[in-house]
C-alpha positions, 0 to 999 in steps of 0.5 A: 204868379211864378217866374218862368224859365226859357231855353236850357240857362237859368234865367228865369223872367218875373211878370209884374203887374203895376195896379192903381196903388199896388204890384202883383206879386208884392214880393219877388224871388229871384236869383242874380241875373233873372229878369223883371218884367213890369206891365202897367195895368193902371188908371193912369201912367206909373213909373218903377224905380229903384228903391235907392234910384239906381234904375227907373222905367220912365213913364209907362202908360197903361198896357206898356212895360219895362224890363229891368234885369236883377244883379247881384246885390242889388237893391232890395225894394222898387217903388211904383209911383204916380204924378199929378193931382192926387201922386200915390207911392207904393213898394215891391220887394225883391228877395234873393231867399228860396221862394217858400213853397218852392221845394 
């Protein structure tokens, strides 16, 4: 899934999608200012964070979303998580290399 762009900026928009115990993409290729859009497509509520705790999405309930913009030097990785019974964690990562494939 590629980022897309709007207007005549830079910005580029990221969809993310939250899956039972993954993201889709994994990895995401960004430039500082870019924005992230993660869309929970689980069983059951998930939440996203920052890898180091700096921003969360609050619970998010299957089909909502949260958008989180990317800043310079920002952390690196997010993390999906569930609560409850059976709690599950899994990682994405955030790249500010060139997306390979991308020239």
């Amino acid at each position: 899934m590629a980022g897309r762009t709007d207007g005549p900026s830079s910005l580029t928009y990221h969809d993310i999608i939250i899956f039972d115990e993954a993201f889709f993409p994994a990895v995401i290729y960004v430039k500082a200012g870019d924005e992230l859009s993660f869309v929970n497509n689980a069983n059951a509520a998930r939440t996203v964070s920052g890898g180091d705790g700096s921003w969360t999405s609050g619970t998010l309930q299957n089909g909502e979303s949260y958008r989180h913009t990317v800043e310079a030097g920002a952390q690196v990785t997010f993390i999906g998580a569930s609560e409850g019974d059976n709690p599950v964690s899994y990682s994405g990562e955030v790249s500010f290399d060139p997306a390979p494939l991308s020239n």
